[in-house]
Backbone as CSV, one residue per row, in Angstrom:
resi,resn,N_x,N_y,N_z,CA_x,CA_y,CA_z,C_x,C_y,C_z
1,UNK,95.556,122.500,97.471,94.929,122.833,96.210,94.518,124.302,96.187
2,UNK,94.025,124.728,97.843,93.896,126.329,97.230,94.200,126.802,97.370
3,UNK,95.861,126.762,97.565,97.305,127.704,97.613,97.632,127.485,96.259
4,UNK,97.604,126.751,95.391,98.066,126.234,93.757,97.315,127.338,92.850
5,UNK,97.546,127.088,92.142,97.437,128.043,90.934,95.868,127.556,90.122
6,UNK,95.151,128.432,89.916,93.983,127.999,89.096,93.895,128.044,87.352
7,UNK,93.375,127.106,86.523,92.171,126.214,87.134,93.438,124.919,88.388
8,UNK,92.691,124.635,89.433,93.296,123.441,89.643,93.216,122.135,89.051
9,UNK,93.568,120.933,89.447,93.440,119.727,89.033,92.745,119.273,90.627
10,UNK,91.818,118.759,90.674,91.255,118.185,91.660,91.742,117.130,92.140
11,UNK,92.471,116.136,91.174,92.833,114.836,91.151,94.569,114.633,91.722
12,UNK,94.992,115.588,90.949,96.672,115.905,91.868,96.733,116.642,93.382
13,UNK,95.907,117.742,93.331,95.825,118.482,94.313,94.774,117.884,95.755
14,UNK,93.989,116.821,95.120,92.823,116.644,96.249,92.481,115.340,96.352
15,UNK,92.152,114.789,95.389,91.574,113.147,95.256,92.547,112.000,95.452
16,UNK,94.069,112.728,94.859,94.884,111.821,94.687,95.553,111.965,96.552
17,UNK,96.283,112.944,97.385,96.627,113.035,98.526,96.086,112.619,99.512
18,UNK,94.567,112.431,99.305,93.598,112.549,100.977,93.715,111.178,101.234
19,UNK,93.511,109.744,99.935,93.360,108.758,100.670,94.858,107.885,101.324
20,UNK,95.746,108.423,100.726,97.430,108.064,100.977,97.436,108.830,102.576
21,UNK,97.112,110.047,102.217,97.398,110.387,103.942,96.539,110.194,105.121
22,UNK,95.439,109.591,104.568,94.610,108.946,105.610,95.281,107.063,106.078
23,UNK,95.578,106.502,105.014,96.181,105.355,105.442,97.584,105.365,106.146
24,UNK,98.217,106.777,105.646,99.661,106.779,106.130,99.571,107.777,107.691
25,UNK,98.348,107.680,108.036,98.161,107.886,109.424,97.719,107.148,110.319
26,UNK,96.811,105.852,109.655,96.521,104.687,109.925,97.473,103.896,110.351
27,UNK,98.339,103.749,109.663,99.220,103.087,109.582,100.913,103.359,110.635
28,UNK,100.714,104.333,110.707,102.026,105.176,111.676,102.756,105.907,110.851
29,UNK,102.590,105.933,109.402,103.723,105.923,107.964,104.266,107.714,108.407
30,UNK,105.484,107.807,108.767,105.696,108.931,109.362,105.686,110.125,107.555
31,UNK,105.372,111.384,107.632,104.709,111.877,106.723,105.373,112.001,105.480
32,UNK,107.110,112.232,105.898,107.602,112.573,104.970,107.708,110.971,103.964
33,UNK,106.971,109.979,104.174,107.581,108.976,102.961,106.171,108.432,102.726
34,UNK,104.834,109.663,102.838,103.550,109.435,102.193,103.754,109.688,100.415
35,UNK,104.567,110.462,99.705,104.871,110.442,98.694,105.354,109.298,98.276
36,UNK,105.945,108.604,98.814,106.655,107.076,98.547,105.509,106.232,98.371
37,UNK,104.566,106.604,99.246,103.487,105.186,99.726,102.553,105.609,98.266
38,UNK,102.277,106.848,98.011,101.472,107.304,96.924,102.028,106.529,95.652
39,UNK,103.266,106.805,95.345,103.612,105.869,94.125,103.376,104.700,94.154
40,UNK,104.281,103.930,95.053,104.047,102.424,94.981,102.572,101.915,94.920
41,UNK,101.792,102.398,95.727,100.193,102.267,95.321,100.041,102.298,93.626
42,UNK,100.361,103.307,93.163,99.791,103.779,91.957,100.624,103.099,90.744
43,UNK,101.535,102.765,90.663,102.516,101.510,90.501,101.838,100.233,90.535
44,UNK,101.554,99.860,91.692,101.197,98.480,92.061,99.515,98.386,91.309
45,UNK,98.617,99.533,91.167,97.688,99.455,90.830,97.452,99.807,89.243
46,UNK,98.299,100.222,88.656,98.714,101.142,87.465,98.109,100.296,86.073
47,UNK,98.359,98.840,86.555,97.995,97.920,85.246,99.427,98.149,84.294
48,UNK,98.516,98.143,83.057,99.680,98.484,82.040,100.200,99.886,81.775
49,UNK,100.129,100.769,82.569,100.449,101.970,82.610,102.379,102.266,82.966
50,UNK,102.812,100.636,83.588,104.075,100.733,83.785,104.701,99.279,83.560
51,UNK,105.633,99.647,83.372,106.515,98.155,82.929,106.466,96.782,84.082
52,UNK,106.705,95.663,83.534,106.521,95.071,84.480,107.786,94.717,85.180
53,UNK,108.859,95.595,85.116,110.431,95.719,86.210,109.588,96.505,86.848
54,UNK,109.210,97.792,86.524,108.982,98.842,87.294,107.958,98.503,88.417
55,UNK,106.432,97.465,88.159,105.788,97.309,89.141,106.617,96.224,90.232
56,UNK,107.402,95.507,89.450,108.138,94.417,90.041,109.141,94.707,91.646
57,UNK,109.728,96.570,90.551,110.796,96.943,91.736,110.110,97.408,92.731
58,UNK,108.861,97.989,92.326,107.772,98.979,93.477,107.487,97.828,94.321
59,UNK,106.982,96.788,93.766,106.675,95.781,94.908,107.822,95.501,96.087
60,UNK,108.605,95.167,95.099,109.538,94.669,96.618,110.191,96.081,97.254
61,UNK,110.447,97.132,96.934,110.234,98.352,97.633,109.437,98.286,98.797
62,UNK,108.088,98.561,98.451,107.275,98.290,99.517,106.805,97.433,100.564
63,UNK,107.224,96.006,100.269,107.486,95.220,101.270,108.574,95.135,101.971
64,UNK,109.825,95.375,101.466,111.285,95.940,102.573,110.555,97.237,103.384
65,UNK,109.808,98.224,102.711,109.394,98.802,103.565,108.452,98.406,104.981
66,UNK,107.730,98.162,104.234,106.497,97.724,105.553,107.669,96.657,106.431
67,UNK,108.315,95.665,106.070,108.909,94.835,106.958,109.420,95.724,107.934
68,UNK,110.421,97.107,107.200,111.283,97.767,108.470,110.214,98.564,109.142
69,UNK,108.919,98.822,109.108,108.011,99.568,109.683,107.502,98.629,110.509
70,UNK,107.172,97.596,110.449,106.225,96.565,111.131,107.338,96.146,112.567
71,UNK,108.987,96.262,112.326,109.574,95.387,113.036,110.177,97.112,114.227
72,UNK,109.641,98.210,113.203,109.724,99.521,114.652,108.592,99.400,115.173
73,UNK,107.312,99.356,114.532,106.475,99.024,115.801,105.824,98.226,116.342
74,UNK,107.528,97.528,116.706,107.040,95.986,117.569,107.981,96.630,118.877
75,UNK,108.721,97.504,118.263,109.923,98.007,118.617,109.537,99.556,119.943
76,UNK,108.741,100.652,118.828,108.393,101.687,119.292,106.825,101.589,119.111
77,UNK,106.004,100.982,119.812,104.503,101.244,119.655,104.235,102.476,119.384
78,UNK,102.855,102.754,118.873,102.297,104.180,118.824,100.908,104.285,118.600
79,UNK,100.597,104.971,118.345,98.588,105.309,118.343,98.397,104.726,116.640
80,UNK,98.521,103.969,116.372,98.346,103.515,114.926,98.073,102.094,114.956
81,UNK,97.495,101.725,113.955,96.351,100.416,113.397,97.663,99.147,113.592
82,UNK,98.781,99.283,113.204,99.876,98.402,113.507,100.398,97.958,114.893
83,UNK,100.500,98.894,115.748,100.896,98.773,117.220,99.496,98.221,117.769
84,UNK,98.731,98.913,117.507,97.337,98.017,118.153,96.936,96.353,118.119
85,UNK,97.470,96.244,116.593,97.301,94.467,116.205,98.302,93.939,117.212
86,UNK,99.552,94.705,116.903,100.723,93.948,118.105,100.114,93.774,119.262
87,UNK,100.010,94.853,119.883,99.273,94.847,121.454,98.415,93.825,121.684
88,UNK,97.409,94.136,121.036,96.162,92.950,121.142,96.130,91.252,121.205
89,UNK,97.398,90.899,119.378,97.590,89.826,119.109,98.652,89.142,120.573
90,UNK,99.779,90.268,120.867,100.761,89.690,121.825,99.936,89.331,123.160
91,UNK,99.379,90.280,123.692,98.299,89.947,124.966,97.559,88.752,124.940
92,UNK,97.238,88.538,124.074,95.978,87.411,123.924,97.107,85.881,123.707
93,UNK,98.494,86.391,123.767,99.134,85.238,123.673,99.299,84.702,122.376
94,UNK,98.852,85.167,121.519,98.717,84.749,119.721,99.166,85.571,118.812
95,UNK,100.704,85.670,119.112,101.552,87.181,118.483,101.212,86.383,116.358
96,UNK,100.990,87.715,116.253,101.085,87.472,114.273,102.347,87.356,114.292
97,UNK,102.847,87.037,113.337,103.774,87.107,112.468,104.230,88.098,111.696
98,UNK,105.471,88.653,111.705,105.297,89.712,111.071,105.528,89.774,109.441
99,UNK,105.603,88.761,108.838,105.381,88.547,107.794,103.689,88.821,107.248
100,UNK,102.646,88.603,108.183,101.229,88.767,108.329,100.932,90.103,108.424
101,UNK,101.784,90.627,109.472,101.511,91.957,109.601,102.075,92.699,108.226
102,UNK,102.655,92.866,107.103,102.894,93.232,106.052,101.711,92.912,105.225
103,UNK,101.673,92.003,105.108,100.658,91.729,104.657,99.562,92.450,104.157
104,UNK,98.488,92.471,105.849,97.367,93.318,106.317,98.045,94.781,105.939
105,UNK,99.127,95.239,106.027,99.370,96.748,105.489,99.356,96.844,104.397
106,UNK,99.809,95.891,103.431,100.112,96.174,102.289,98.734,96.062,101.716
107,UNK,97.889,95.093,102.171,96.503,94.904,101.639,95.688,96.256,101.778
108,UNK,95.822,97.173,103.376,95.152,98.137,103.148,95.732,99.501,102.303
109,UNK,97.236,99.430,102.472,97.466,100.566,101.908,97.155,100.275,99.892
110,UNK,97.225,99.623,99.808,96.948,99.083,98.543,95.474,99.631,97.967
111,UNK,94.171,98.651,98.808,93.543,98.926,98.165,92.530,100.201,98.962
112,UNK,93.449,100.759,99.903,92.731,101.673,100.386,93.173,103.236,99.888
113,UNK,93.642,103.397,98.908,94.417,104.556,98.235,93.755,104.905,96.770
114,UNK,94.108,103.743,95.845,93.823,104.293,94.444,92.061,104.586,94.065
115,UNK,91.371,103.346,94.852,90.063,103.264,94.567,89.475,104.492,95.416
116,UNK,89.606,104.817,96.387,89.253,106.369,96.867,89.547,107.385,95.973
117,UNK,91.107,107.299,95.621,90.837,108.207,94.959,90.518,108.573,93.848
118,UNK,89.924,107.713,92.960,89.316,107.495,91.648,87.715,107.885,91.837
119,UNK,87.216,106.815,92.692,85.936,107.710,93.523,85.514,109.356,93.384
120,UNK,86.776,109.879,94.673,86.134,111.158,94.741,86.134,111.894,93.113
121,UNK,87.452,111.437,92.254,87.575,111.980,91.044,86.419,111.953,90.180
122,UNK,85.577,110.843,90.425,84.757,110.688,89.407,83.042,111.165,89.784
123,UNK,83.207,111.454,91.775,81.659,111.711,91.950,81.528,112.926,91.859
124,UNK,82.608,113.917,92.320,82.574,115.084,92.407,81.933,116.256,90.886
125,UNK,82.737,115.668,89.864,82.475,115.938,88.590,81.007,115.662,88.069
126,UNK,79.913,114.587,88.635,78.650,114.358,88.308,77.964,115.445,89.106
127,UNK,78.230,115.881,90.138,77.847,116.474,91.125,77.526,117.967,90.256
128,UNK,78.991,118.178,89.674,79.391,119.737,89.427,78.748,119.483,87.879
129,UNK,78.778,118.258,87.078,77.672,118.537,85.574,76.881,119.622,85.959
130,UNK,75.436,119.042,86.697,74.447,119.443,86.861,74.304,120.203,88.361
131,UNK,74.108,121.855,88.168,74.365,122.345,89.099,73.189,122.599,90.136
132,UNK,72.347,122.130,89.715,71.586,121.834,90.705,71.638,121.028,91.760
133,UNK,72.465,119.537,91.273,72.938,118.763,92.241,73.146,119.404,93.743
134,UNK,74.850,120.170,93.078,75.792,120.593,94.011,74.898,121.735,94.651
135,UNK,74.096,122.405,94.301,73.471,124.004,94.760,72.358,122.816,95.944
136,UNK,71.781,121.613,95.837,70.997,121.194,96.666,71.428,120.668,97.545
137,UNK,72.961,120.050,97.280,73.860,119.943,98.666,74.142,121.331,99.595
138,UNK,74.402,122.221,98.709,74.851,123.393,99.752,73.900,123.800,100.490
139,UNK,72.535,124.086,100.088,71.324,123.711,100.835,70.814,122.922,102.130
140,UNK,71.223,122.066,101.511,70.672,120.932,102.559,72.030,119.487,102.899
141,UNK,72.942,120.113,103.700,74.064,118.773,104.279,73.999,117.871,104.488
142,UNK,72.713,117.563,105.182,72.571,116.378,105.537,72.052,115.655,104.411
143,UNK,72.107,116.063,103.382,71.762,114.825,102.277,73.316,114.497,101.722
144,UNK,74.427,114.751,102.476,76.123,113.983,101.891,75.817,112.470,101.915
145,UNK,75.428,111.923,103.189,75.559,111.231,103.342,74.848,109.865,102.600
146,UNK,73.253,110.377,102.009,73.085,109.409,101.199,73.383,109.949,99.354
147,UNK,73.689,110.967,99.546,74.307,111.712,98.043,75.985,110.183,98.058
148,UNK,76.419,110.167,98.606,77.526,109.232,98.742,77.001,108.249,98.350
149,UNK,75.814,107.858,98.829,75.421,106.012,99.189,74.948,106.117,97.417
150,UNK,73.847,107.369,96.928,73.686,107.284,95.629,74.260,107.601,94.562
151,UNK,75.637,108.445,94.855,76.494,108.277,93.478,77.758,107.128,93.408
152,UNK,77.864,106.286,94.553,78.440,104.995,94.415,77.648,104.550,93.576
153,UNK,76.425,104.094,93.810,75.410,103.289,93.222,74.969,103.406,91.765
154,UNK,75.482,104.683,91.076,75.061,105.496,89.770,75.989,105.107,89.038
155,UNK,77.585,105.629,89.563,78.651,105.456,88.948,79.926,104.547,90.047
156,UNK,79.545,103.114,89.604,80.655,102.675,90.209,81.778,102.430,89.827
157,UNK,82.741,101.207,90.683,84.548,101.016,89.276,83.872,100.482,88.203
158,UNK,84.027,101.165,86.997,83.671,99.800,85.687,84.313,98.821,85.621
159,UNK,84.434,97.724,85.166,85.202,96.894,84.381,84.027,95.453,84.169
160,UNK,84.835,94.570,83.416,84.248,93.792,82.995,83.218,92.963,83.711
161,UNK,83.726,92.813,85.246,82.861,92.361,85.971,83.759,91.085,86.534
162,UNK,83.008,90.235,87.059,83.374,89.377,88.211,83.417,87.641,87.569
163,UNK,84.209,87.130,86.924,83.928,85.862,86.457,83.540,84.882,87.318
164,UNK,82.926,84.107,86.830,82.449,82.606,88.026,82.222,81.676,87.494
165,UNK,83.004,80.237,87.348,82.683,79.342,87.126,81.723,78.165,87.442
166,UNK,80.865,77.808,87.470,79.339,77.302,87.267,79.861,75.738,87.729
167,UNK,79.806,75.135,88.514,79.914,73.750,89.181,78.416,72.849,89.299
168,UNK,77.115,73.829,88.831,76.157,73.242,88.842,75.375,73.417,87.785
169,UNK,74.525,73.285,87.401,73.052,73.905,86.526,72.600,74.988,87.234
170,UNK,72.394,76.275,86.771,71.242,77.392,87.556,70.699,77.835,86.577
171,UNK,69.288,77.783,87.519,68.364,78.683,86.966,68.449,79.962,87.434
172,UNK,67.973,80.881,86.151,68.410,82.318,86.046,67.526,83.198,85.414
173,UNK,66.550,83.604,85.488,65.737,84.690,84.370,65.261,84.173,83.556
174,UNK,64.694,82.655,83.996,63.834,81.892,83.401,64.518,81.055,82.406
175,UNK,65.704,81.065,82.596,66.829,80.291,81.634,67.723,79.426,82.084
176,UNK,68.518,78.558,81.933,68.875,77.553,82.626,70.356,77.642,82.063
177,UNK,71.299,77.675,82.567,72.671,78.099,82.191,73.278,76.772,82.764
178,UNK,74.210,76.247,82.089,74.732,74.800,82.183,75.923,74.830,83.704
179,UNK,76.102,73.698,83.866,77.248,73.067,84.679,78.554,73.450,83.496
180,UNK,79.738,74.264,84.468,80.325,74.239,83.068,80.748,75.591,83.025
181,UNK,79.450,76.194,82.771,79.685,77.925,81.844,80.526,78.526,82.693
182,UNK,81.486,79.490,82.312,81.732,80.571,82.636,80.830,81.956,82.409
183,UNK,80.435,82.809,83.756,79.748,84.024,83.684,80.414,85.152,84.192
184,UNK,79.659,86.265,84.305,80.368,87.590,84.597,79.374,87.953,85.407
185,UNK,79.728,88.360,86.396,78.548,89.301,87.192,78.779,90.173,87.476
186,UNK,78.145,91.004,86.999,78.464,92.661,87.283,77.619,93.604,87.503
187,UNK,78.632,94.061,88.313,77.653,95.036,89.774,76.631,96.600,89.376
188,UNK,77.630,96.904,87.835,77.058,97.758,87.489,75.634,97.617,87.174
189,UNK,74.958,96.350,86.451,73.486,96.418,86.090,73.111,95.493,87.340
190,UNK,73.758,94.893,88.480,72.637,95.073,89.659,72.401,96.022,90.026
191,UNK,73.278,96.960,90.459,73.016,98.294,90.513,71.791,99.565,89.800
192,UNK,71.540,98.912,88.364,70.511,99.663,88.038,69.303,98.718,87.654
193,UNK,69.340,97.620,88.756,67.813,96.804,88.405,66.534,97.540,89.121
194,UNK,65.941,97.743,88.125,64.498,98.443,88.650,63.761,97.661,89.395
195,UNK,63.651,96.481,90.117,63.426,95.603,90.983,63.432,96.311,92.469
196,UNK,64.853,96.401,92.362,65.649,96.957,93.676,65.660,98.693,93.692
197,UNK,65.675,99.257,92.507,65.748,100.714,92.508,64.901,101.417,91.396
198,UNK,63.816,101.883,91.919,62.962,103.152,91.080,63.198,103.941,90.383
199,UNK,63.146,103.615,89.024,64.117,105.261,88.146,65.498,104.688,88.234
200,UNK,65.876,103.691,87.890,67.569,103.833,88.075,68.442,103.957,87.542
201,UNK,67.885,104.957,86.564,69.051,105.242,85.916,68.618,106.981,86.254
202,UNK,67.983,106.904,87.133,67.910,108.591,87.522,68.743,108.624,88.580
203,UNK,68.858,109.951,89.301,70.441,110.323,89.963,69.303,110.756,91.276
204,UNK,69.273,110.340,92.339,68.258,110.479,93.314,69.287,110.795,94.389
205,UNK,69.682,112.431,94.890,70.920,112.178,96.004,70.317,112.069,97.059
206,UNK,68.866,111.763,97.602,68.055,111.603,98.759,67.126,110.227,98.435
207,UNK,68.101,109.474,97.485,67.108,108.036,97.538,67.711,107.198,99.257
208,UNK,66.548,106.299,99.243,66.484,105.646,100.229,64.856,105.205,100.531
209,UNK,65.315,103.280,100.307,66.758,102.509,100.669,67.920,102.437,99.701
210,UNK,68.951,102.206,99.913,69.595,102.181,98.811,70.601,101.308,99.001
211,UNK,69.823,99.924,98.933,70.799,98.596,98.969,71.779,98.460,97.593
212,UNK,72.482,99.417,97.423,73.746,98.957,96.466,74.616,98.158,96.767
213,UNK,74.905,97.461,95.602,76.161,96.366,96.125,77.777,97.156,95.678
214,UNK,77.771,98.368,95.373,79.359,98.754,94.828,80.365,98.276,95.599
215,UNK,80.157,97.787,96.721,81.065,97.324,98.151,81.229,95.970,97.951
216,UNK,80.079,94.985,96.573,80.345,93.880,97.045,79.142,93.371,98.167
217,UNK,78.717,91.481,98.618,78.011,91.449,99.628,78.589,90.362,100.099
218,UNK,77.646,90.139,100.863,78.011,88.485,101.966,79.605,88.845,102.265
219,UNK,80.002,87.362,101.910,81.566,86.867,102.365,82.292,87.798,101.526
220,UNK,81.945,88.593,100.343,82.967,89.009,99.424,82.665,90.732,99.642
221,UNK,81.968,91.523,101.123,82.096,93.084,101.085,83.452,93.189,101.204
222,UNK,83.434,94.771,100.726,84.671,94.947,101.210,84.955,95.303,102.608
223,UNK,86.079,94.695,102.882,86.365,95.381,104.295,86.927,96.184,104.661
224,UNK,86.901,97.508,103.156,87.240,98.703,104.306,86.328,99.432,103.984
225,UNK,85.299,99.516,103.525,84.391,100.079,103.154,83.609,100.680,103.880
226,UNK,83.596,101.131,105.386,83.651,101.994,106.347,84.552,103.171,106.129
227,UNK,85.743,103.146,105.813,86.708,103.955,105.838,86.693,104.594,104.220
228,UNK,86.230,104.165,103.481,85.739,104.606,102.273,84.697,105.447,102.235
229,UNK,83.711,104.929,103.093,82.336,105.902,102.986,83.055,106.982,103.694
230,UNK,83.661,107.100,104.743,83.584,108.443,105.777,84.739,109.298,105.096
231,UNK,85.205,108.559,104.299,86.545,109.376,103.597,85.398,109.935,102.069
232,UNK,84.986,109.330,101.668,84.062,110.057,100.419,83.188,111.395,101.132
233,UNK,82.315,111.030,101.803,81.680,111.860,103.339,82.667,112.861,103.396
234,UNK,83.484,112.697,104.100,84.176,113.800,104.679,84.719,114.747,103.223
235,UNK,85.316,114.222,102.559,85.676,114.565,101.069,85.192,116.058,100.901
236,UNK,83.444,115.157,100.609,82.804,115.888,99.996,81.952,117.000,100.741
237,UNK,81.736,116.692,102.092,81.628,117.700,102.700,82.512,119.003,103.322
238,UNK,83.759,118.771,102.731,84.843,119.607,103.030,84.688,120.592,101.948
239,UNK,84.096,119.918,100.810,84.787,121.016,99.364,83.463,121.438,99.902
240,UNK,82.703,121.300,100.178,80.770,122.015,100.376,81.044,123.546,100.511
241,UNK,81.911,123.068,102.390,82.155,123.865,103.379,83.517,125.107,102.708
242,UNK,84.071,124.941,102.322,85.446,125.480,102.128,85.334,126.000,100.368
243,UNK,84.444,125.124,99.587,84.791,126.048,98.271,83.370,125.765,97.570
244,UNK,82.136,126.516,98.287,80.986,126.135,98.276,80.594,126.722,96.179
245,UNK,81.736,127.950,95.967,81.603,128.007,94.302,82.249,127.110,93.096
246,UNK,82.727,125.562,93.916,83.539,124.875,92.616,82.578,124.611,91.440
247,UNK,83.710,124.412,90.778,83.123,123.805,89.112,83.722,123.696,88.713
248,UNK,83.709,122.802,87.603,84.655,122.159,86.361,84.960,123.525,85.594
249,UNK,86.181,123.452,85.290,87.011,124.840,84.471,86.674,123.964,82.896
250,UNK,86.553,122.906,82.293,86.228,122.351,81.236,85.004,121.369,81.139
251,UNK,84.595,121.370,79.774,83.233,120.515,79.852,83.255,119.012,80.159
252,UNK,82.180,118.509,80.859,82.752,116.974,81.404,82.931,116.309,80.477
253,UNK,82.283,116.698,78.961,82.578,115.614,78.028,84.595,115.982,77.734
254,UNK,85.351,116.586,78.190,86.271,116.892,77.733,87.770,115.957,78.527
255,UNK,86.781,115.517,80.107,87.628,115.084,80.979,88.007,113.425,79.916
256,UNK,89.495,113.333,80.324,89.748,111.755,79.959,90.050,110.764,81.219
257,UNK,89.131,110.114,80.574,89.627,108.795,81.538,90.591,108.230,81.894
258,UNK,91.333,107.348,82.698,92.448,107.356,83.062,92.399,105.713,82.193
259,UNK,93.582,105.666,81.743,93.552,103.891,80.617,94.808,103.658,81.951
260,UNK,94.564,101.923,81.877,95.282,101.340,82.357,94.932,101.197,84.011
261,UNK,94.264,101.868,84.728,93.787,101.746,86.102,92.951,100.510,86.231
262,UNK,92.536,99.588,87.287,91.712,98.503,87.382,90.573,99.629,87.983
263,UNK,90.802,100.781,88.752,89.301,101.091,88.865,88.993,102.711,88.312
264,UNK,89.391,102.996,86.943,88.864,103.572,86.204,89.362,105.018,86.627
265,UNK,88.464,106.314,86.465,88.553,107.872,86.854,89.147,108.471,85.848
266,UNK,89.510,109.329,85.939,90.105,110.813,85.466,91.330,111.148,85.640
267,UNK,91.697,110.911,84.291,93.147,111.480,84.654,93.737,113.330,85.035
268,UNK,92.855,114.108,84.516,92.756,115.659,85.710,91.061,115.975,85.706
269,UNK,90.858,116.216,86.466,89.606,117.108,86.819,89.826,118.417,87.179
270,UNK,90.318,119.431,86.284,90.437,121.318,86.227,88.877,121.614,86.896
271,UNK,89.698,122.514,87.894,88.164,122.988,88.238,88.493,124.644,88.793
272,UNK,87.635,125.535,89.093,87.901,126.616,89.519,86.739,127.246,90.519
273,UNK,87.204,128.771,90.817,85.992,128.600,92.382,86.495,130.091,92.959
């Protein structure tokens, strides 16, 4: 991005590359066919943004792929998240399947790509609104780390929320919702219950505690959501370090949203520095 031409796009040049080439190092995905892995992600995640041949052909693309990747490193081990399952699963006498092992890749490269990079697209830009934010990060670093934990928590994926069908009677907010109902639960207004969070609809990048659920809880966190935080983390402490004058080249009311994504963002974020 800061060999490219200014204003940049944050989102082509930065948001969209980091989380593809972090999984396609995870993964063994040798570099030159991280452009490959970037589409089919964005394809597979696209919604109605592409036909349904086109997500159809990306799919099975990517599973002929992963199959011929999974069956080299059963073949050629290497320092990657795939040869390790082999190693481990074969030792212990309880080889996967490599139909399984596609699987687990396709699950992480999947959902470990678009939702990162929609993320950084969308925290970075709250950051750079109000420049005080970003001027109190450059200040003080060690507040990335819960600046992360609190602009998950501010601005998470939108969407409609989480349906659940009701097998019992519950009580709820002093109301009694039938056996039966269908509900929505959504993370966005747990997220700003003043119960759990003080001011919450204020932007606190040194709150704490900050039990947000954007990850999801219990049986349903996510499980890569380690590799999410340290990839947002690292993200954002890179642009700190390296382009401590960014800012939006246009006003945030100007950025558009991206239609058709399941987890929302920006379709460019112009910025300059």
């Amino acid at each position: 991005m800061e060999a490219g031409p200014r204003p940049a796009d944050l989102m082509a040049g930065f948001a969209d590359p980091l989380p593809v080439r972090v999984i396609g190092v995870l993964l063994g995905v040798p570099e030159r066919d991280w452009d490959r892995f970037a589409y089919w992600s964005g394809t597979l995640y696209g919604t109605d943004r592409y036909g349904e041949r086109e997500i159809a052909v990306a799919g099975e693309d990517l599973m002929a792929y992963l199959g011929d990747h999974v069956a080299r490193k059963r073949r050629e081990p290497g320092d990657d998240l795939i040869s390790q399952v082999v190693g481990i699963t074969d030792a212990a006498g309880r080889p996967l399947p490599d139909a399984v092992l596609v699987q687990i890749a396709r699950g992480l490269m999947v959902s470990g790509h678009e939702t990162t990079s929609s993320a950084i697209g969308k925290l970075v830009p709250v950051l750079l609104d109000d420049r005080s934010r970003w001027r109190r990060l450059l200040e003080d670093r060690s507040l990335v780390r819960a600046a992360v934990e609190e602009l998950l928590r501010f601005d998470v994926n939108r969407g409609p929320g989480m349906p659940r069908y009701l097998t019992e009677d519950i009580a709820l907010g002093g109301e009694v919702i039938p056996k039966g109902s269908t509900t929505l639960s959504v993370i966005d207004a747990a997220n700003r219950d003043e119960r759990m969070f003080p001011e919450p609809d204020a932007l606190d990048l040194g709150r704490s505690p900050n039990r947000h659920i954007s990850f999801g809880a219990g049986a349903h966190s996510c499980v890569g959501q380690a590799l999410a935080r340290t990839e947002l983390q690292v993200a954002l402490d890179l642009l700190l370090e390296r382009l401590p004058g960014l800012g939006l080249a246009v006003p945030s009311a100007e950025l558009v949203r991206r239609e058709g994504w399941l987890t929302g963002g920006f379709e460019r974020v112009p910025v300059v520095w």
